[in-house]
ZAMITI-372317 format. One record per residue (C-alpha): residue number from 1; residue in one letter; y, z, x. Coordinates in nm, 3 decimals. Layout:
BEGIN
SITE   i aa      yy      zz      xx
SITE NUM  a       Y       Z       X
...
This chain:
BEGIN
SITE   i aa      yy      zz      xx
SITE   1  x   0.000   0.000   0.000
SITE   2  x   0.287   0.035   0.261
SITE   3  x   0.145  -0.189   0.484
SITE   4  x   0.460  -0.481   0.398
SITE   5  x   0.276  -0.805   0.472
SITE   6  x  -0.019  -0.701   0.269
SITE   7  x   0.192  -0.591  -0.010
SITE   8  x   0.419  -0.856  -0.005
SITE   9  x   0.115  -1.133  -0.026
SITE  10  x  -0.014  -0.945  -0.295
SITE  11  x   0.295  -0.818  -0.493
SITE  12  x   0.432  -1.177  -0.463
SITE  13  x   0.122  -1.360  -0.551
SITE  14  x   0.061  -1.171  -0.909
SITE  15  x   0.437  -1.140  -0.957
SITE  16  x   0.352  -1.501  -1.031
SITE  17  x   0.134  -1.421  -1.356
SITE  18  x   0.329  -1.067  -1.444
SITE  19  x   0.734  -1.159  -1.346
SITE  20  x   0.770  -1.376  -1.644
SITE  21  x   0.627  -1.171  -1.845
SITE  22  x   0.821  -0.913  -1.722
SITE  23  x   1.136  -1.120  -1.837
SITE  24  x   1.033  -1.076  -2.182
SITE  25  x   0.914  -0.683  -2.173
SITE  26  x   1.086  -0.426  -2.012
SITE  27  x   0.919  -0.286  -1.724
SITE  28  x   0.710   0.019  -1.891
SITE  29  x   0.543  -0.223  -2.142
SITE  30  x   0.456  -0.438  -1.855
SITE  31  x   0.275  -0.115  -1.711
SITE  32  x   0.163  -0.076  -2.062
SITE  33  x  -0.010  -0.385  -2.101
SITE  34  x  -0.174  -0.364  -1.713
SITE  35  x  -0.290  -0.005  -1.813
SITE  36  x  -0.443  -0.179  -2.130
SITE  37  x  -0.612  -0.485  -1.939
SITE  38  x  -0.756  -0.212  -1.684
SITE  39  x  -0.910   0.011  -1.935
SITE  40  x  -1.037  -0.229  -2.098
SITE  41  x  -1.213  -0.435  -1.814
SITE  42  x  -1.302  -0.073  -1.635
SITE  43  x  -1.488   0.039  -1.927
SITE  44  x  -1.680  -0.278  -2.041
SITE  45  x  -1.797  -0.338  -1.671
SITE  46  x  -1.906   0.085  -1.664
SITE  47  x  -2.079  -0.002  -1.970
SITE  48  x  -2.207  -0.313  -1.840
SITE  49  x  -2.313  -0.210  -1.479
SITE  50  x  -2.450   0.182  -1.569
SITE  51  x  -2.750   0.248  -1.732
SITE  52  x  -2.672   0.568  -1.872
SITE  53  x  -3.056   0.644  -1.993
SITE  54  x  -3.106   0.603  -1.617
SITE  55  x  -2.784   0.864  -1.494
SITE  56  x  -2.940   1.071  -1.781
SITE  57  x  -3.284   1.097  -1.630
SITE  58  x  -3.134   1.172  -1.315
SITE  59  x  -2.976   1.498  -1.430
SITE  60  x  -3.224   1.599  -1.636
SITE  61  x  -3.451   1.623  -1.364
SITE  62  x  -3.217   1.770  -1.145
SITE  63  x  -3.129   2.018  -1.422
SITE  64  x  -3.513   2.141  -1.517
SITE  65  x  -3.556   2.175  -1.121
SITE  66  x  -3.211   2.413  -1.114
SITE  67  x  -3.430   2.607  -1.394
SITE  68  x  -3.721   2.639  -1.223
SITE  69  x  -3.587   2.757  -0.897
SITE  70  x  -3.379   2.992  -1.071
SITE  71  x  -3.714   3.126  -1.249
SITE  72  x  -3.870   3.113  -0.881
SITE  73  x  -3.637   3.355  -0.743
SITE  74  x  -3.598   3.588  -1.039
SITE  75  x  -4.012   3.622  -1.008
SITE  76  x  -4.012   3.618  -0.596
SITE  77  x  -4.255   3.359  -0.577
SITE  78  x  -4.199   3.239  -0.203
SITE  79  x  -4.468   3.001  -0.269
SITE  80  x  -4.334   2.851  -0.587
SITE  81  x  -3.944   2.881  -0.449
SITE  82  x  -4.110   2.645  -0.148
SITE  83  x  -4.218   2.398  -0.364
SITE  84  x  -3.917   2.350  -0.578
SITE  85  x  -3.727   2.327  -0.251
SITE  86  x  -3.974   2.023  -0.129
SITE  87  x  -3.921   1.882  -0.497
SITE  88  x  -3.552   1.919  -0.480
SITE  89  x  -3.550   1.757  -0.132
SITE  90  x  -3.749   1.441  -0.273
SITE  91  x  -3.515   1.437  -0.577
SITE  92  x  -3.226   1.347  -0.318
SITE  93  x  -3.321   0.994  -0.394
SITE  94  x  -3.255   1.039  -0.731
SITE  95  x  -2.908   1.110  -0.655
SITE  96  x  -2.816   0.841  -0.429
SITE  97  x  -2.962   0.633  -0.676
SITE  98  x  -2.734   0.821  -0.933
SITE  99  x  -2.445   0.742  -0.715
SITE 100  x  -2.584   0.372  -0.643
SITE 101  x  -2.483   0.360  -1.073
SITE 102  x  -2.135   0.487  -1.035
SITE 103  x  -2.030   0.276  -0.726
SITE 104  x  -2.131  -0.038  -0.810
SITE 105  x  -1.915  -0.071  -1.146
SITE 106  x  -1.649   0.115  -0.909
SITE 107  x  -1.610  -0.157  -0.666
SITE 108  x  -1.513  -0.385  -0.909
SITE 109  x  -1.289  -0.209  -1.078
SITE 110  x  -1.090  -0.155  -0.802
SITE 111  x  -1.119  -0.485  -0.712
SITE 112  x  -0.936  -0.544  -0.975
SITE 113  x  -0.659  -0.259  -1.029
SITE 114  x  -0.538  -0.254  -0.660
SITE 115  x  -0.378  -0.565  -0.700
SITE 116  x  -0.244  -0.434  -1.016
SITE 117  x  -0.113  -0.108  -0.811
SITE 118  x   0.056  -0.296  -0.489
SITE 119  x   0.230  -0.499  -0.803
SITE 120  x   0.381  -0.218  -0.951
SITE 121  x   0.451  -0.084  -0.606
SITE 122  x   0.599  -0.405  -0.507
SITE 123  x   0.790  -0.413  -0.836
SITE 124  x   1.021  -0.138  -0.786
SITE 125  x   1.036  -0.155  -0.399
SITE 126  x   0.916   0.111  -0.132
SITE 127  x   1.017   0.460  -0.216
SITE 128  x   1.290   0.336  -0.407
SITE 129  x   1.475   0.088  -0.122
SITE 130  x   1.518  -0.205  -0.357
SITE 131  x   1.360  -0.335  -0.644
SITE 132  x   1.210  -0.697  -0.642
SITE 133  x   1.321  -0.744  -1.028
SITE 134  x   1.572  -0.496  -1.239
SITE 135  x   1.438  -0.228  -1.405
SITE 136  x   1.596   0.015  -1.631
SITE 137  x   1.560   0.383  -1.680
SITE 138  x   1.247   0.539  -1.898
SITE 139  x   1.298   0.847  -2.119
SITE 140  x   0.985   1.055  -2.097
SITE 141  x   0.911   1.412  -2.275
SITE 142  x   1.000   1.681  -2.108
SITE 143  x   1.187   1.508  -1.802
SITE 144  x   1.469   1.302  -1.982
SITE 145  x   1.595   0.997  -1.836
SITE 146  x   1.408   0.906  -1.516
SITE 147  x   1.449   0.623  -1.276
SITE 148  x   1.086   0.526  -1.198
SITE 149  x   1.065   0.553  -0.838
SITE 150  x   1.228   0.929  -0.917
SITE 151  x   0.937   1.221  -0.837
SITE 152  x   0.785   1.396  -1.141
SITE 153  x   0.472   1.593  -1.025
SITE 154  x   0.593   1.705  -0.696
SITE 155  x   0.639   1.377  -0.532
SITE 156  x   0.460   1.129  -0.782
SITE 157  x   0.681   0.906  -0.919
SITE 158  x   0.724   0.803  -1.251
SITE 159  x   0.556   0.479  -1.261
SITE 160  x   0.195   0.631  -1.160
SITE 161  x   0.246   0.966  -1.390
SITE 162  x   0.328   0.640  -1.665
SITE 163  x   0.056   0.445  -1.587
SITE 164  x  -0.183   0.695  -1.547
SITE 165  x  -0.074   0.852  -1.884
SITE 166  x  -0.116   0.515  -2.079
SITE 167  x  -0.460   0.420  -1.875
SITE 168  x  -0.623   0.760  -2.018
SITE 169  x  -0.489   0.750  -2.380
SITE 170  x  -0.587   0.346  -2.361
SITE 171  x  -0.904   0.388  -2.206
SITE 172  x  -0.995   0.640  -2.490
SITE 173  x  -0.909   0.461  -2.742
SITE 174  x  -1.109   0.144  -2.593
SITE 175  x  -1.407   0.333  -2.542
SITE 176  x  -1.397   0.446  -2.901
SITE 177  x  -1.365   0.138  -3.049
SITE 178  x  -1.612  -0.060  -2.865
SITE 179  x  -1.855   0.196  -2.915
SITE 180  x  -1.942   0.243  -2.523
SITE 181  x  -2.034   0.591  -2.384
SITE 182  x  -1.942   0.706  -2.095
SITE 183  x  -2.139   0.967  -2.024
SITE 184  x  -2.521   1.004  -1.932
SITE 185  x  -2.762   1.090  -2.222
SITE 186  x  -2.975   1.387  -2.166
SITE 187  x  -3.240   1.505  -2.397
């Protein structure tokens, strides 16, 4: 991100598809729309590229083995407590497989949202010294008028706290309306 050349190849090359349209929409409907187009790609290739059945399995099995062990060494059976450890060790596997399911949808998220990110970071110029287009002021709740490059959370600016805000409420609602769960099924 504040590496210029890179961000100025990037930020310039999908200013081509977003500057127009952020002629026509001011700039936190712009972010809007990108926090839309993320969600919405991010959750359909999660649902896509994790088999939650799978991810559910995994943690099952890890879980039952957490009560096991934890019967083990309420009973102080050594022997047993040795053989949930040697079970344990094997199910390591099962959780590098477990992250195997969350990376690969990862990747191409962000694959697809960084350019999205040195955009928005190109947008409004680096910490503040210049914006490539003009942007005006935002009015959020409980801050008032804010400039977006201005800090909110200690020294995140108001573009990512607005982004991030309007990814998580979008995401939600994505999620909830293409029926896609997120989260591994246990029985």
């Amino acid at each position: 991100y504040s590496y210029a050349p890179v961000r100025n190849i990037v930020g310039g090359a999908v200013d081509v598809v977003l500057g127009p349209l952020l002629e026509l929409l001011p700039f936190y409907a712009v972010v809007m729309l990108i926090a839309v187009a993320t969600g919405l790609y991010s959750t359909v290739l999660r649902g896509v590229l994790m088999d939650m059945d799978k991810m559910g399995m995994y943690q099952d099995r890890m879980k039952d083995i957490q009560e096991r062990r934890k019967e083990a060494k309420e009973r102080g059976d050594d022997e047993a407590m040795q053989a949930i450890q040697d079970e344990q060790m094997e199910a390591m596997g099962d959780q590098l497989g477990m992250f195997k399911e969350q990376f690969r949808p990862m990747a191409w998220i962000m694959f697809l949202t960084i350019p999205a990110f040195l955009w928005m970071y190109w947008t409004i110029g680096l910490r503040g010294a210049g914006s490539h287009h003009e942007l005006q002021s935002i009015v959020l709740p409980l801050v008032g008028t804010a400039e977006w490059t201005q800090g909110v959370l200690g020294p995140i600016q108001v573009w990512i706290v607005w982004y991030f805000l309007c990814s998580m409420a979008f995401t939600q609602i994505i999620q909830k309306a293409l029926d896609i769960e997120m989260t591994p099924s246990t029985s």
